[in-house]
Legacy VTK file of the C-alpha trace (Angstrom):
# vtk DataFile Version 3.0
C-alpha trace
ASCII
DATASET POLYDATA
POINTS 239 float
76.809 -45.767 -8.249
79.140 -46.129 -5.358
80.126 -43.013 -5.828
76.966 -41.563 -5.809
75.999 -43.380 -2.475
79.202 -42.304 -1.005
78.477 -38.915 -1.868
75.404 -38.790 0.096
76.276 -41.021 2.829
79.058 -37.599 3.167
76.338 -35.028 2.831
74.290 -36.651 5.647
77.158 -36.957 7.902
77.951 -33.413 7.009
74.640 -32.098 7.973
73.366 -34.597 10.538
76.562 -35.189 12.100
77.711 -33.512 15.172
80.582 -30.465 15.127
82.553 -29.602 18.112
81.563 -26.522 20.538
82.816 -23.087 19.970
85.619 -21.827 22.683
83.541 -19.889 25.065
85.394 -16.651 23.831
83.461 -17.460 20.829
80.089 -17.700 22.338
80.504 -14.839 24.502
81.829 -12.756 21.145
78.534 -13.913 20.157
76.432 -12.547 22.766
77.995 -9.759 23.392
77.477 -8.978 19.000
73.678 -9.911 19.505
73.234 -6.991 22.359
75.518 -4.366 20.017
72.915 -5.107 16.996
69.579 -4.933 19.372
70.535 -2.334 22.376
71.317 0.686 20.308
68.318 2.118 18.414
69.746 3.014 15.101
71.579 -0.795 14.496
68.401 -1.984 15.938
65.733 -0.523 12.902
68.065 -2.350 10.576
68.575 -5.833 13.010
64.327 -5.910 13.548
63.891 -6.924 10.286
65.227 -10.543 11.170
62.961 -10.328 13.704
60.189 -9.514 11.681
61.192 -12.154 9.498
60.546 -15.051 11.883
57.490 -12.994 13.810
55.738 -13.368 10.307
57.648 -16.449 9.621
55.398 -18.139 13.081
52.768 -16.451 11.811
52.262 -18.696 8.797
53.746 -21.785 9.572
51.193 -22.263 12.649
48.660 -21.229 10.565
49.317 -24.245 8.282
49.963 -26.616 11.106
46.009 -25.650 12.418
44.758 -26.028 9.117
44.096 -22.589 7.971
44.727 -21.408 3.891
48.273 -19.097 4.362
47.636 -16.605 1.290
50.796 -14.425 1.934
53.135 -12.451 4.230
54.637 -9.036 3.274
57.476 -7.352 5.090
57.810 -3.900 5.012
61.019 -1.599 6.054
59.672 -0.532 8.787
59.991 -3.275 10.322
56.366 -4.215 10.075
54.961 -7.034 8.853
51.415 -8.423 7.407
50.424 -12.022 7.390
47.481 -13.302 5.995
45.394 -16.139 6.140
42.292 -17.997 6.024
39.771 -19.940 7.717
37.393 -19.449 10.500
38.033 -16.003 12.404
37.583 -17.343 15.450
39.019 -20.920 17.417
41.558 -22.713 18.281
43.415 -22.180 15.281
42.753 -18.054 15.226
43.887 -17.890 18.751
47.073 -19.936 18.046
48.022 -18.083 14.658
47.785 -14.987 16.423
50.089 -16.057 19.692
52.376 -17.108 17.236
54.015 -13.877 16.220
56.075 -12.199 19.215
56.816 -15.872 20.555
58.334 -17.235 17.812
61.599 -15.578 17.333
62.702 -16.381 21.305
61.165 -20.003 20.521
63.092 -20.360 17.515
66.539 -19.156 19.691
65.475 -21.474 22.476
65.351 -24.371 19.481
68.070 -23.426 18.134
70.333 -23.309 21.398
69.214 -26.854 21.893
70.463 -27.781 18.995
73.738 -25.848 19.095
74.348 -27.935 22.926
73.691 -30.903 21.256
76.269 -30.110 18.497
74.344 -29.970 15.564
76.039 -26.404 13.859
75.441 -27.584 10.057
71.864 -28.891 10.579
70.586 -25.820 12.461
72.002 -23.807 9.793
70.351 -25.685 6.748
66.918 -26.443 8.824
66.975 -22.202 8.609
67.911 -22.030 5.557
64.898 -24.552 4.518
62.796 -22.485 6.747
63.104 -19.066 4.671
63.027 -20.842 1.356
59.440 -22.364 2.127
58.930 -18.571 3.597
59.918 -16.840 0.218
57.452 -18.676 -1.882
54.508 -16.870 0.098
55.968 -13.444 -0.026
53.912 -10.994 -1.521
56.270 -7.941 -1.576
59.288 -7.316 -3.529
60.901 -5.992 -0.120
59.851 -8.741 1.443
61.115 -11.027 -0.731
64.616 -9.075 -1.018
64.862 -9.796 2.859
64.281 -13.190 2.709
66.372 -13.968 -0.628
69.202 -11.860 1.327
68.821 -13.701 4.636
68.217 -16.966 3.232
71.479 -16.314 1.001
73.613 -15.483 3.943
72.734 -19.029 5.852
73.525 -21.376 2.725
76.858 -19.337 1.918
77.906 -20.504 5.434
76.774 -23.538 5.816
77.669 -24.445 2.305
80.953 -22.780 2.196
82.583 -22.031 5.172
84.777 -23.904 7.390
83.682 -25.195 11.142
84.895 -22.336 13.223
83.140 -19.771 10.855
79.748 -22.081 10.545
79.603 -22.103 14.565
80.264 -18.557 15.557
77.712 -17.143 12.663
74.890 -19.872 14.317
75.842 -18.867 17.973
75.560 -15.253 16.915
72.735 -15.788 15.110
70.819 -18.135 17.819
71.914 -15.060 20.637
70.173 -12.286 18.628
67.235 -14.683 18.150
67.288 -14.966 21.914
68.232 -11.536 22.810
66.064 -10.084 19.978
62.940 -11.614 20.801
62.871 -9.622 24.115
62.845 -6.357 22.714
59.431 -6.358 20.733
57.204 -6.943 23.382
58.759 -4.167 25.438
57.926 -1.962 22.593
54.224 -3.100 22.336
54.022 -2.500 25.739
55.110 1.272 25.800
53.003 1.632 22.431
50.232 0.617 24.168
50.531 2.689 27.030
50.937 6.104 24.231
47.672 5.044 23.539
48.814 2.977 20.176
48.965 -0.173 18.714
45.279 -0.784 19.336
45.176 -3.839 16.525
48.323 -5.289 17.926
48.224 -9.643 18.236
47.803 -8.417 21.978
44.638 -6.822 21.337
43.509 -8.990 18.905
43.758 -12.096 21.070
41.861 -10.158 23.800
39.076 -9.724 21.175
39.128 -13.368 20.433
39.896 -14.839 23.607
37.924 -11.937 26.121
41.084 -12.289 27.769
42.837 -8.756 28.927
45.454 -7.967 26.439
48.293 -7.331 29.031
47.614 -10.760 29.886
48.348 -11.471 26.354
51.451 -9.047 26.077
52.830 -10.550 29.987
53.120 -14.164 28.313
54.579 -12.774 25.689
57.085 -11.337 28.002
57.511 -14.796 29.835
58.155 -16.571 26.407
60.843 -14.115 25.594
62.311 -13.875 28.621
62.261 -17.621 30.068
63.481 -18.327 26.290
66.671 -16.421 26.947
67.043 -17.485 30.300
66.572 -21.571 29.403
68.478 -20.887 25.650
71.785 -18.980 27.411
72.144 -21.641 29.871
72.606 -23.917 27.482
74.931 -21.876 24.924
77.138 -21.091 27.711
77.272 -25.071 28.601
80.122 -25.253 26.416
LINES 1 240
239 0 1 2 3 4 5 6 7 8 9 10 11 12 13 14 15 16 17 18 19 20 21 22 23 24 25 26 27 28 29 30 31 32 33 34 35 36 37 38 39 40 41 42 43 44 45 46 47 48 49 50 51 52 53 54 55 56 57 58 59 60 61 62 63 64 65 66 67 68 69 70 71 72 73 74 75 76 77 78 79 80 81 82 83 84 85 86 87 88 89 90 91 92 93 94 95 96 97 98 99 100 101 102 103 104 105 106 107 108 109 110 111 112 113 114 115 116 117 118 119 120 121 122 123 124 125 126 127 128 129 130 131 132 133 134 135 136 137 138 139 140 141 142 143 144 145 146 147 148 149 150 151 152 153 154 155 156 157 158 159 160 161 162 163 164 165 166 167 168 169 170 171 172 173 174 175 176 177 178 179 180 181 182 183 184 185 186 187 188 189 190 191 192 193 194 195 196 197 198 199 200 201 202 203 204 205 206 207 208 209 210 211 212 213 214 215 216 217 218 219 220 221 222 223 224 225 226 227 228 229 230 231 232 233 234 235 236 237 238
């Protein structure tokens, strides 16, 4: 029994304990991996799919929290992504489900960098890894799931096995490209839109529910994004 207790008392340390900061060659190794993976366009078609991953990922989760039925998200390697849910196509909770999607990967960085400054490497790695487990069980696709089994696989090998310098560069790396990443899809709406495309973008659909302009829409999704990265690097390079 003692040893049981002492067990956990060891696994809660380990995970709600606090780890020591990263040299700042380490975060700026980081940062300067998260711009190689999302400047150039070929790495970038491969990266997007994390993106997509927690664009979808926002999708769902605040359609729970606002009380709507989630009935499945499929990813697709394109890069695209479907999520579907029900309840009243219209509200509060419409509205918000849609707005969710191109803010939450720079909202997840900006989380995340908070918790890197505070110190808490293990915990941000097994909150994600909890997050793309309860993700995987509403995948519909089987290249969706593959993503998600893949991604979710990478974070508990790390967290679970590797050592403290390894755990904090892969969550600083992965926290930048969260941050970094998340600006990058709503400059692409953008110039789809102005080719004439992307006419059932969340943009436009919030400007059907909301009879609010859609480049209203699509400029807070650039202030998310971009206030994200600004607020999120200041406090990754606070090391």
């Amino acid at each position: 029994m003692d040893s049981t207790a002492s067990s956990l008392a060891s696994l809660w340390d380990r995970v709600f304990g606090t780890q020591p900061d990263p040299d700042l060659w380490v975060v700026i190794a980081t940062l300067v991996a998260a711009l190689a993976v999302t400047v150039p366009h070929n790495v970038w078609r491969i990266a997007r799919n994390a993106i997509t991953i927690a664009h979808e990922g926002g999708h769902g989760l605040i359609a729970l929290l606002t009380g709507r039925t989630l009935t499945g998200i499929r990813l697709h390697s394109d890069t695209s992504g479907l999520t579907v849910s029900r309840g009243k196509p219209h509200g509060i909770g419409m509205i918000l489900t849609a707005a969710a999607g191109y803010t939450a990967p720079p909202l997840l960085g900006l989380g995340g960098a908070a918790l890197l400054a505070a110190g808490h490497i293990t915990l941000l790695l097994w909150l994600a890894t909890a997050l793309l487990l309860a993700m995987l069980v509403m995948i519909r696709n089987a290249y969706g799931a593959l993503t998600v089994v893949l991604t979710g696989g990478a974070f508990l090998l790390v967290s679970w096995l590797a050592g403290p310098q390894v755990q904090a560069a892969f969550a600083y790396a992965v926290v930048w490209f969260l941050l970094v990443g998340g600006v990058r899809p709503a400059f692409e709406l953008q110039a789809k839109r102005m080719r004439g495309g992307a006419g059932d973008s969340d943009a436009d659909q919030l400007s059907r529910l909301t009879h609010v302009p859609a480049g209203l829409w699509l400029f807070l999704f650039h202030a998310v994004s971009l206030c994200s990265l600004i607020g999120g690097g200041r406090w990754l390079l606070e090391v």
